[in-house]
C-alpha positions in Angstrom: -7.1 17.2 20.2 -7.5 16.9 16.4 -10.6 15.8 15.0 -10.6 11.7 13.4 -10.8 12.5 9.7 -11.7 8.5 9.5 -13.5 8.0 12.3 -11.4 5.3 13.4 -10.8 6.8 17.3 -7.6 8.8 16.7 -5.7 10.3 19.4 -7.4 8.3 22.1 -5.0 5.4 22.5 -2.0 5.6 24.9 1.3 6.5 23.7 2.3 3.0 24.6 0.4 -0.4 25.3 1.3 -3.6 24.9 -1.3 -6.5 24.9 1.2 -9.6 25.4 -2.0 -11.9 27.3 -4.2 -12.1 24.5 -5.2 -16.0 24.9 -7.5 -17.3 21.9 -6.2 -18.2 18.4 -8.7 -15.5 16.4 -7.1 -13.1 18.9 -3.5 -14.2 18.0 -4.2 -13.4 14.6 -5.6 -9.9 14.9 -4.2 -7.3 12.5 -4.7 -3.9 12.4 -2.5 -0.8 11.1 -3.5 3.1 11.4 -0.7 5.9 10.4 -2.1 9.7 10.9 0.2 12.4 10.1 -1.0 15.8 10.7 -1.0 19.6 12.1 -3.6 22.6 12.8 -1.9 25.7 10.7 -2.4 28.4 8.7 -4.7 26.4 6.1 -6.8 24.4 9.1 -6.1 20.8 9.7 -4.2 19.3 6.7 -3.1 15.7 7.7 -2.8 12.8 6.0 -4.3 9.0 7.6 -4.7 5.4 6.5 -5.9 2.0 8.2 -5.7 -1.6 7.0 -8.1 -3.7 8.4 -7.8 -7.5 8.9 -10.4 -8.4 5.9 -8.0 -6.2 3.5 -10.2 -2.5 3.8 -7.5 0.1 3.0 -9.0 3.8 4.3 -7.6 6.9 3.1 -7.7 10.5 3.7 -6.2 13.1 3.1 -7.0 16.7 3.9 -5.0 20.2 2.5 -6.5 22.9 2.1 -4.0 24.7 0.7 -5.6 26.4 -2.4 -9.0 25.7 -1.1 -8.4 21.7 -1.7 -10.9 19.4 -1.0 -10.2 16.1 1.2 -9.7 13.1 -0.6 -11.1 9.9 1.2 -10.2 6.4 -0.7 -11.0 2.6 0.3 -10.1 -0.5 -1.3 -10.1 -3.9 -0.8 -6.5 -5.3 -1.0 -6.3 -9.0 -1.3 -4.4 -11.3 1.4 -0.8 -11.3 -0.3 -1.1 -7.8 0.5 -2.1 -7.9 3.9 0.5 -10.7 4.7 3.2 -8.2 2.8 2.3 -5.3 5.4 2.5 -8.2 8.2 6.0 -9.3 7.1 7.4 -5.7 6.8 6.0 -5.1 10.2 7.7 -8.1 11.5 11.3 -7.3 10.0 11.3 -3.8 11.2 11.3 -5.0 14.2 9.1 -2.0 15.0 7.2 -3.6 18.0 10.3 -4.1 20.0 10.4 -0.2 19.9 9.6 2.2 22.8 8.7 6.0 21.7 9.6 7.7 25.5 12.8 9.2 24.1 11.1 10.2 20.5 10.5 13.8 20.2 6.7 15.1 21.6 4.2 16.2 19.0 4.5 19.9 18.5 3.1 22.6 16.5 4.7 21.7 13.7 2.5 18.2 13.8 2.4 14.7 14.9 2.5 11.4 13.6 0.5 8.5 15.1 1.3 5.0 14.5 -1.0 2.0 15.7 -0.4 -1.4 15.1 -2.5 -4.8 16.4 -0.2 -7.6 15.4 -0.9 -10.9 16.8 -1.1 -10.6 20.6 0.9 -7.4 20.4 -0.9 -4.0 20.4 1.5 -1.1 20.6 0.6 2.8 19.5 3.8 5.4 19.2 2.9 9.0 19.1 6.1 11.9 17.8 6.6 14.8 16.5 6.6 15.2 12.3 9.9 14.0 10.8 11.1 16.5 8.4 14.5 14.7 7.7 16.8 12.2 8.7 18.6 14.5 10.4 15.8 15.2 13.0 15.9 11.3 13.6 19.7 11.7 14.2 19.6 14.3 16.5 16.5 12.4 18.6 17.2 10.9 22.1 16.8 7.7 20.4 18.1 7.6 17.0 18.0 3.6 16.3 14.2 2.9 17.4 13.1 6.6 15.6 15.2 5.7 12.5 12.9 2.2 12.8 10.0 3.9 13.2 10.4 6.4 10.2 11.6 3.9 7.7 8.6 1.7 8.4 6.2 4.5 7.9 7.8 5.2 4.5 7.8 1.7 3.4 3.9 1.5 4.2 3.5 5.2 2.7 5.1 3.6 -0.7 2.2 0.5 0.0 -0.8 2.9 0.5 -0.1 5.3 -2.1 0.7 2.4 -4.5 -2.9 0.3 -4.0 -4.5 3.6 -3.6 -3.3 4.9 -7.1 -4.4 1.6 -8.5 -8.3 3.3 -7.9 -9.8 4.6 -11.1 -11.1 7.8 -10.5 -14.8 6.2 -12.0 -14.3 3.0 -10.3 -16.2 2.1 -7.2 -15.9 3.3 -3.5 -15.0 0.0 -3.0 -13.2 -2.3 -4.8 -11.4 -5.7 -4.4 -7.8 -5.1 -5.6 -6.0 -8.0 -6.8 -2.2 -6.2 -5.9 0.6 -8.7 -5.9 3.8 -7.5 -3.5 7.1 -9.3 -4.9 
């Protein structure tokens, strides 16, 4: 088991669960995204994690240590139209329709970790590191792993976007006023 670089719990959820029962309208509106991509190697544990909260806290970290690098830990506010951006890419993936039993087991190469709280839905998928499309061809299930891998680069291109918008002087945290087209 890998150590939480963010404290947020990692590696303790099920590979699956779905919440479909949640009853109460603050519960139906729940939000929550956490991505962790990492191994244990030659350099230690190098991964990479990020979490949106519902009140618009993006948390990042990233550890190499390649070359004696020190982790980087970032957290911003990003303002609603964000948050309802990362919602509505969520939604049309189609991601939570998605079941990771056929997806390739975490290895030593690494693992990824995607959990999502969306509405009544809570679901948490668990694979190996994608190298390449051509790993996600040559999966069990191509279709929900191609899902599943285009997501996670779409919210990549999101975190490392609001995340670069930090000044290196600025704030640990900051309210980010980033507008999604």
């Amino acid at each position: 088991q890998l150590a939480c670089p963010l404290d947020l719990g990692c590696h303790s959820v099920p590979t699956k669960k779905r919440i479909t029962s949640m009853a109460s309208s603050t519960e139906a509106d729940e939000f929550y995204v956490r991505y962790y991509v990492g191994h244990k190697g030659k350099f230690g544990h190098e991964f990479l994690e990020f979490e949106f909260r519902p009140d618009g806290l993006l948390r990042y970290a990233n550890n190499s240590n390649y070359k004696n690098d020190t982790m980087i830990r970032k957290q911003v506010f990003v303002n609603k139209t964000v948050v309802e951006e990362l919602k509505r890419i969520i939604e049309d993936s189609e991601v939570m329709k998605e079941d990771d039993a056929n997806w390739p087991e975490p290895d030593k190469v690494g693992r990824q970790e995607l959990e999502i709280v969306l509405g009544n839905e809570h679901i948490s998928f668990t694979t190996a590191k994608i190298g390449t499309l051509l790993d996600v061809q040559d999966s069990k299930d191509p279709e929900g792993l191609r899902v599943f891998y285009y997501l996670v680069q779409d919210i990549k291109c999101l975190v490392f976007h609001s995340s670069a918008s930090i000044s290196r002087s600025s704030p640990s945290k900051q309210r980010m006023n980033i507008f999604v087209h």
